[in-house]
C-alpha positions as CSV (number, residue, x, y, z in Angstrom):
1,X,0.0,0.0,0.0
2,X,2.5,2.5,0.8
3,X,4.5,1.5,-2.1
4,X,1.5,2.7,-4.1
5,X,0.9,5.9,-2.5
6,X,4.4,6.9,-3.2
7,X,4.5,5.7,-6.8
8,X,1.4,8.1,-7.2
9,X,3.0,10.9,-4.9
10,X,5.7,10.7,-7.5
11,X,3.8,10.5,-10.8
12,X,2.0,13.8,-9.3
13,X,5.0,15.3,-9.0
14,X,5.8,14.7,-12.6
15,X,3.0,15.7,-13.6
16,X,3.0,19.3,-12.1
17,X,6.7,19.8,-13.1
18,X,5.7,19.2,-16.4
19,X,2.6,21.4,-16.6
20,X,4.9,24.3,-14.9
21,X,8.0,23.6,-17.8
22,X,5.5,24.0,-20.6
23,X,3.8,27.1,-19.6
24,X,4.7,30.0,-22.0
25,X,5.6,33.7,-20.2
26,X,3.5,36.3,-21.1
27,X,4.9,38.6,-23.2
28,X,5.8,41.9,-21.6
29,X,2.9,44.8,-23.5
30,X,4.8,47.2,-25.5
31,X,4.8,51.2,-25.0
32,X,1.7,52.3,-26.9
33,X,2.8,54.7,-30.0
34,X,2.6,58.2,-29.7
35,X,2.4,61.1,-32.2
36,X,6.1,61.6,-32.9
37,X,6.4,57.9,-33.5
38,X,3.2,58.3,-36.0
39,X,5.0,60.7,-38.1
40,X,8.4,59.8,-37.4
41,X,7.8,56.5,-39.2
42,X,4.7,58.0,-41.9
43,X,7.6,60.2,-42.9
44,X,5.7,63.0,-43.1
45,X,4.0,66.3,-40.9
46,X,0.3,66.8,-41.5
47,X,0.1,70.4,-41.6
48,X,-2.8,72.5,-41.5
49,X,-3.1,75.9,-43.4
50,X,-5.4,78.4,-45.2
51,X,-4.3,78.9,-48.4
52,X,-5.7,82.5,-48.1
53,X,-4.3,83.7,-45.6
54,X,-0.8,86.7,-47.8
55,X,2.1,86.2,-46.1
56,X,1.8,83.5,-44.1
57,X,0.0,81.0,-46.6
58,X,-0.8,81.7,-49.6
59,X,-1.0,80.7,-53.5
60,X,1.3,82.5,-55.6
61,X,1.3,83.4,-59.1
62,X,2.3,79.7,-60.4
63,X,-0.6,78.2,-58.0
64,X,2.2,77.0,-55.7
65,X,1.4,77.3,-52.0
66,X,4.0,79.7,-50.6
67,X,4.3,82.4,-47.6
68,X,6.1,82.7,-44.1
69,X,4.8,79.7,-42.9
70,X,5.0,77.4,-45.7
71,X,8.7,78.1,-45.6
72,X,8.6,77.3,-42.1
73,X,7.2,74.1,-42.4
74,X,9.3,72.9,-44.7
75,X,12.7,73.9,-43.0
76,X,11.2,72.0,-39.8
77,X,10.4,69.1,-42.2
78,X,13.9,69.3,-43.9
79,X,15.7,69.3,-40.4
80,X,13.7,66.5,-39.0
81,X,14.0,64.5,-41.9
82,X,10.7,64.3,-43.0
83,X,8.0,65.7,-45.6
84,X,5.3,68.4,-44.9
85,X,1.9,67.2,-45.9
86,X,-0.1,70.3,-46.7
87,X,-4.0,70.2,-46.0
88,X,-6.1,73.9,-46.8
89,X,-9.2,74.4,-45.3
90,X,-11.1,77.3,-43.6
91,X,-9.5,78.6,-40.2
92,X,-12.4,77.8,-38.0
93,X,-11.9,74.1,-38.7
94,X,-8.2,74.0,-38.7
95,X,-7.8,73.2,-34.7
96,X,-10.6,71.5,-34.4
97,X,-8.6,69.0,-37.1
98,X,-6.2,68.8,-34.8
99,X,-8.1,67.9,-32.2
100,X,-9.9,65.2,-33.8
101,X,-6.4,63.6,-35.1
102,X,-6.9,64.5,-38.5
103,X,-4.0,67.2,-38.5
104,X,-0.6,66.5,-36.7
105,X,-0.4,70.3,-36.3
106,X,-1.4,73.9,-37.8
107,X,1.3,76.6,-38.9
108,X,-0.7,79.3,-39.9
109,X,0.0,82.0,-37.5
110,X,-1.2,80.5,-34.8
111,X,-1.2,83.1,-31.7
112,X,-0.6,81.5,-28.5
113,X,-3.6,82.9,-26.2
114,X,-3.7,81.9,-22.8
115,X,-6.5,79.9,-23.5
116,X,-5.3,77.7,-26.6
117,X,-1.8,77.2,-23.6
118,X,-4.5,75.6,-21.3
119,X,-5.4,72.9,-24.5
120,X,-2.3,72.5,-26.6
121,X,1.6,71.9,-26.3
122,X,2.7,74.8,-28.2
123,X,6.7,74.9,-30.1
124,X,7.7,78.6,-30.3
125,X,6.6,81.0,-30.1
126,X,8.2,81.8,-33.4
127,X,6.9,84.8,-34.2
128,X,6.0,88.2,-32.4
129,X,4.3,90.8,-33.6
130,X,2.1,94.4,-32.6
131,X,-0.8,95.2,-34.1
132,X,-2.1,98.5,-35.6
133,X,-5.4,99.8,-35.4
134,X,-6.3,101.0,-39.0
135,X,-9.6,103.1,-39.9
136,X,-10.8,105.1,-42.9
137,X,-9.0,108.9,-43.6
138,X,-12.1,110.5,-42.8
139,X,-12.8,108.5,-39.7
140,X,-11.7,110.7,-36.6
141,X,-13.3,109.0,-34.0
142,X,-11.2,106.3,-33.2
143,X,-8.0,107.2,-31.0
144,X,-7.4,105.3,-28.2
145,X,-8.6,102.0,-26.6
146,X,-12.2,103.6,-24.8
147,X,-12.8,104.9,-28.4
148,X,-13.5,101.5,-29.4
149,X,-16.7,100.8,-26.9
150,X,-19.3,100.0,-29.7
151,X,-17.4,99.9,-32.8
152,X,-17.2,97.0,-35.2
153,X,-14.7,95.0,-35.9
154,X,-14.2,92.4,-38.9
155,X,-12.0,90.0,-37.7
156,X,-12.6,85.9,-37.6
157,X,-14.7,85.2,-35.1
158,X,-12.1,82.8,-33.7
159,X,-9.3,84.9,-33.7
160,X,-6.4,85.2,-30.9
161,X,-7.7,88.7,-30.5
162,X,-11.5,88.5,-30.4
163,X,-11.3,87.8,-26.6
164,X,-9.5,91.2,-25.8
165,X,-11.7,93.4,-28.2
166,X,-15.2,91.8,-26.8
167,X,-13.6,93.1,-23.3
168,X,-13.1,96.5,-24.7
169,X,-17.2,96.3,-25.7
170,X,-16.0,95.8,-29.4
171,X,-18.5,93.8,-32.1
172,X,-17.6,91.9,-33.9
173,X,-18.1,91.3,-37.8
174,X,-17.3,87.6,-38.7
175,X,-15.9,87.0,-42.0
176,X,-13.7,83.9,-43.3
177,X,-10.9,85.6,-44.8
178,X,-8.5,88.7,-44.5
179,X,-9.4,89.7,-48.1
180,X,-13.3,89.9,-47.0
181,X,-12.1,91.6,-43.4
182,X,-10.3,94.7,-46.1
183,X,-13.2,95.0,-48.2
184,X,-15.6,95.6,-45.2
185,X,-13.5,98.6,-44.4
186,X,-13.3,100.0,-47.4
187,X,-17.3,99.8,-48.2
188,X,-17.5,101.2,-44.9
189,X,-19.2,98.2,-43.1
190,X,-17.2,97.7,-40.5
191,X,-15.5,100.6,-38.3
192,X,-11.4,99.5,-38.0
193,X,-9.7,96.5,-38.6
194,X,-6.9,95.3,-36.2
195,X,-3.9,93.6,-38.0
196,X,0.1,93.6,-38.4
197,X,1.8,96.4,-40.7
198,X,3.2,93.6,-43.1
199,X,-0.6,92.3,-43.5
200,X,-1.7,95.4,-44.8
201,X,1.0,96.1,-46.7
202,X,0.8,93.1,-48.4
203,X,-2.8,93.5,-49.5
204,X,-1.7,97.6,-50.4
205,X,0.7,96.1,-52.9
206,X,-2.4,94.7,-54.7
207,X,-4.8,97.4,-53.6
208,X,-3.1,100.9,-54.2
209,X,-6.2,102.7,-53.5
210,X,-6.9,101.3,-50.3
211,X,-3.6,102.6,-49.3
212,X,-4.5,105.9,-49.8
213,X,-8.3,105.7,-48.3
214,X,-6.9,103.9,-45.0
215,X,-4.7,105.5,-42.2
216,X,-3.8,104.1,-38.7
217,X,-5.4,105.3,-35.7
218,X,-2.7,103.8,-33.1
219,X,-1.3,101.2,-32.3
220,X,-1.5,98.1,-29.8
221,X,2.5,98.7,-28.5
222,X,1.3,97.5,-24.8
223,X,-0.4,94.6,-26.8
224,X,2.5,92.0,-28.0
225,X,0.9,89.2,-29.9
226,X,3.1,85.5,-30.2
227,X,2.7,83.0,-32.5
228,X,3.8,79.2,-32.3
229,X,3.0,75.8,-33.2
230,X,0.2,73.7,-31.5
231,X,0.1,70.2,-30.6
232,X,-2.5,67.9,-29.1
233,X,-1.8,67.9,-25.0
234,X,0.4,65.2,-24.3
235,X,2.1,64.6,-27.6
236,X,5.4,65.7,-26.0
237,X,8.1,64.2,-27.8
238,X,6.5,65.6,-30.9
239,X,6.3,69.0,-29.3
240,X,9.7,69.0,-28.0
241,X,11.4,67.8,-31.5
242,X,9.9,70.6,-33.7
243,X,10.9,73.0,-30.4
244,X,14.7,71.9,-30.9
245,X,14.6,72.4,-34.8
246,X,13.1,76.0,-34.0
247,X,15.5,77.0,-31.0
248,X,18.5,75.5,-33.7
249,X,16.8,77.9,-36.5
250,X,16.9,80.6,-33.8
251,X,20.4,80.1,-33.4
252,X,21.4,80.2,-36.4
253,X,19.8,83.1,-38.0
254,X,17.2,81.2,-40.2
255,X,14.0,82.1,-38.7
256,X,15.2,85.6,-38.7
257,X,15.9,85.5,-42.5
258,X,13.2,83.5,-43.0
259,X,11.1,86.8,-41.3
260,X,12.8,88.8,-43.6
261,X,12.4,87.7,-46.6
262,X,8.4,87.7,-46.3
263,X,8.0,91.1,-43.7
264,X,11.1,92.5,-44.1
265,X,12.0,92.9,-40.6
266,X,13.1,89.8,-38.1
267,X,9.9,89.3,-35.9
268,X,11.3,86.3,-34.7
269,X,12.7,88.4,-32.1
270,X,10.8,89.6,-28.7
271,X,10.1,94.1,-29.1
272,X,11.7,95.6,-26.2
């Protein structure tokens, strides 16, 4: 009898060594992907832009897409190794894009308000500038900030500034480009528009006349506006990787000359 219960004791044993030699390990779970390694091995940026939006993107005369910020785009992409996918559509839907994952990121002047810091990882800013405050010749009303309590502005109705205007008891005119905003002050329905010098030089180029029918009232000196390069929240490494190829094109002078050659002054660089 014992002889039995230890020739069963032992086949147990056997068996259990056994079962424990064939079990497979589980695998250890890999690091989900983020964005940077999305792109990084797509090769290529999404990038969101206008299209309409002279100097920053634009078509020029051979239909190419060209401006400030397409030639920022593509130095990043050029420095990172990568290409710059290119997607136009209407401003009010570029973020949202980006939200939803169908942009990796929007360079189109986008200014860093201290709301859009509480919802994206910015790179930059890359760009500063000061707005003026420009009205028709025979306007003599506006002057100064309080002269602006009732007045209307066309402006995008998702603009960096639209916040600070509403404050100042501004209304605002929506309209979908910067093209429509100019032609609303010249027709007279709207009462100042509130952009940078090389905007409005840029459409004066084109529009003579306007030149001589517009005039600035002031300008917003205490009012510095920056501009950067948005990322979903969280998306760090990708953030911090188009932040190194800016600081390196800091260094170096090509953001500056990049500035330049579309404003003709550096605005990469903070007014004092």
């Amino acid at each position: 009898m014992k002889k039995l219960l230890l020739a069963l004791l032992a086949l147990l044993m056997v068996l259990t060594l056994a079962g424990c030699g064939s079990k497979e390990e589980t695998p250890a779970e890999e690091e989900p992907k983020d964005e940077y390694d999305t792109v990084m091995e797509r090769g290529s940026l999404i990038v969101g832009v206008e299209g309409t939006y002279s100097p920053y993107t634009f078509h020029g005369d051979d239909g190419e897409l060209t401006g400030f910020d397409i030639d920022l785009a593509k130095a990043i992409g050029e420095r990172m190794g990568i290409e710059i996918e290119f997607v136009e559509a209407e401003w009010d839907s570029l973020l949202v894009a980006v939200d939803t994952g169908r942009l990796d990121t929007v360079i189109n002047d986008v200014g860093m308000t201290a709301e859009r810091m509480e919802k994206y990882d910015y790179a930059g800013p890359d760009l500063y500038h000061i707005q003026n405050i420009y009205v028709l010749k025979d306007n003599d009303d506006i002057h100064s900030y309080e002269d602006l309590d009732g007045k209307r502005l066309a402006t995008n109705i998702t603009g960096a500034m639209v916040p600070f205007f509403e404050n100042l008891g501004v209304q605002i005119v929506g309209i979908s480009t910067s093209e429509e905003a100019q032609n609303l002050l010249q027709r007279g329905d709207c009462d100042f528009l509130s952009t940078y010098p090389e905007m409005m030089e840029d459409y004066w180029k084109e529009h003579p006349e306007a030149r001589e029918n517009t005039k600035i009232a002031f300008s917003l000196t205490d009012h510095i506006t920056m501009t950067g390069i948005p990322f979903r929240k969280g998306e760090t490494r990708l953030r911090d990787a188009v932040e190194a190829v800016l600081e390196e094109m800091r260094q170096d002078g090509t953001l500056g000359e990049i500035s330049i050659k579309w404003f003709g002054v550096d605005n990469s660089v903070k007014p004092e």
